[in-house]
N, C-alpha and C positions, 0 to 999 in steps of 0.2 A: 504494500500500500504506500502510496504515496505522500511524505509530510505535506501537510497543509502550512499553508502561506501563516505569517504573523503581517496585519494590517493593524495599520498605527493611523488612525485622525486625529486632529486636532486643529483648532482655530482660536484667533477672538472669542470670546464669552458675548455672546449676542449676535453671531453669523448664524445660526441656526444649522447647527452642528447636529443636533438630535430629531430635528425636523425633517433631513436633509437624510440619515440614518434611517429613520423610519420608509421612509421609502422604499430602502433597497435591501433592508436586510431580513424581509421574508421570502425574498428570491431563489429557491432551493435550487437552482443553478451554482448560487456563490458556494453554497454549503457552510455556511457561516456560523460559530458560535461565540456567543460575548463574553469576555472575560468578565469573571466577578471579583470587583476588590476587596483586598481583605482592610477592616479596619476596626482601630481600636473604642469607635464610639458606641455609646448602648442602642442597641438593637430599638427602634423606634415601633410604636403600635403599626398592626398591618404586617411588619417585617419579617421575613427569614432569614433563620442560615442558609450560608450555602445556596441563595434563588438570591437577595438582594444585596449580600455581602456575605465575607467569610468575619462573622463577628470572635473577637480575641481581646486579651487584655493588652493592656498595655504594654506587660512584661513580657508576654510572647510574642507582641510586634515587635518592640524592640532588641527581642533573641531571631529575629527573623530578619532585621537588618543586619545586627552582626553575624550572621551565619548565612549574607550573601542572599537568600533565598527569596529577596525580591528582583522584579525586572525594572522595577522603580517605583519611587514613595515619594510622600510628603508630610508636613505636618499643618495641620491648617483648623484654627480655634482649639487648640487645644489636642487634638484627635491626628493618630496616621491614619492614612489610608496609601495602599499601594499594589501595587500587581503580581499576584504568588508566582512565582519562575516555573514552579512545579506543573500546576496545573493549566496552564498556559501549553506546556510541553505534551503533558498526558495529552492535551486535545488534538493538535498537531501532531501527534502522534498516529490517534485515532484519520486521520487523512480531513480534520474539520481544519477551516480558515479560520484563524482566531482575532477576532474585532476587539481591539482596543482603542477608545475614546476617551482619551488623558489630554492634559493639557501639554504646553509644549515642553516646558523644562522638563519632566517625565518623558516625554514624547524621544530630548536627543539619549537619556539616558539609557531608554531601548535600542536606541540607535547605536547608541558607544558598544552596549554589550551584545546586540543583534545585529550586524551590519546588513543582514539579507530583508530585514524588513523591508516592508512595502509601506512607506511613508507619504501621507497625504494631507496636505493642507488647504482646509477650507477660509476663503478668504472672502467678506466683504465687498460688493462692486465695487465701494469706496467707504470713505473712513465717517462720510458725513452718513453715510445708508447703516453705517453702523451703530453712529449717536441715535442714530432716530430709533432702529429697533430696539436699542438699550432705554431708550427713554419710553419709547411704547410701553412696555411691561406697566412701566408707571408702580413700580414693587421697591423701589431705593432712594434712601436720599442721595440730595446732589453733590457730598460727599463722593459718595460709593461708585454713582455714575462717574465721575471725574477718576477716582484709582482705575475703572473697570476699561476706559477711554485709554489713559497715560499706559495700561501694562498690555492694552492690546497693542498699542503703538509698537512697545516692544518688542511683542510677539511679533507683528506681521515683520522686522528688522530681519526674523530669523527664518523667514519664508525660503530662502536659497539651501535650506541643511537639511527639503523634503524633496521626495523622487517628484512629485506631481502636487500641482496645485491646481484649484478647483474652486472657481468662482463661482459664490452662493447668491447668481442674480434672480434665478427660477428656481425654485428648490427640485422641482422637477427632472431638472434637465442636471442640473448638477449630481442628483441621484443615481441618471442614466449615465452620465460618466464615470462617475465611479466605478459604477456596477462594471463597464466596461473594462476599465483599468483592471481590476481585478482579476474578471475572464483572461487578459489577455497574458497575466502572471501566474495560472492556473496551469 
């Protein structure tokens, strides 16, 4: 059987990265399955193990950072969360495409330790299409919009370290390129 592909996306916070996702990935063409992160924050009402996170303490997040056994992490309010190397493999192993949807610092650290990923960046028509849909939510203060504005700046800086990039002007159409990108790495 054949290892399945590692897909890495990521974009701005407000390209509609998950909008753009949901389109193409009940395509059982791709043969896709999404990675689940593990993280150290309490399991919220509704939630599962192991279906919406691999929930852990803190102390075995942080023996899973030192014992290498992430493909990348963060820490963010207080909580990790990050991508188990293990199961990520098992599935790739199993001949599934394994879809990861991290942000970018995460995104090159897969890249440092995966070089064969399939790397894709979703990007923005442009940066003012971006304010608006961060402002549409109408869900943040103008704090928050402003960090969310300046760190996307930085991200799109780092657009040249993805194989393919993929303009979020129709989510549509950007779906069906993907979808394609992917066939064509299959």
């Amino acid at each position: 059987m054949k290892k399945g592909l590692l897909i890495v996306i990521s974009g701005p916070s407000g390209v509609g990265k998950g909008t753009v996702r949901d389109k193409f990935v009940k395509d059982p063409e791709l043969n896709l399955a999404y990675s689940i992160s593990m993280t150290s924050r309490s399991m919220r009402p509704g939630e599962h193990d192991a279906v919406d996170y691999y929930f852990v303490s803190r102390e075995r997040f942080e023996e899973a950072i030192s014992n290498n056994e992430l493909l990348e992490w963060t820490e963010f309010v207080g909580n990790y969360y990050g991508t188990p190397k293990d199961k990520v493999e098992e599935l790739r192993e199993q001949g599934k495409n394994v879809l990861l949807e991290i942000e970018v610092e995460g995104a090159m650290s897969v890249k440092a330790k995966c070089p064969e990923a399939l790397t894709i960046f979703i990007t923005p028509p442009s940066m003012e299409e971006l304010e608006k849909r961060i402002r549409g939510r109408r869900t943040e203060a103008e704090e928050i919009v402003q960090q969310r504005l300046a760190k996307a700046q930085r991200e799109m800086n780092l657009v040249s370290e993805y194989k393919y990039v993929v303009c979020n002007d129709d989510a549509d159409l950007a779906a069906e390129l993907i979808s394609v990108i992917i066939k064509r790495h299959m």
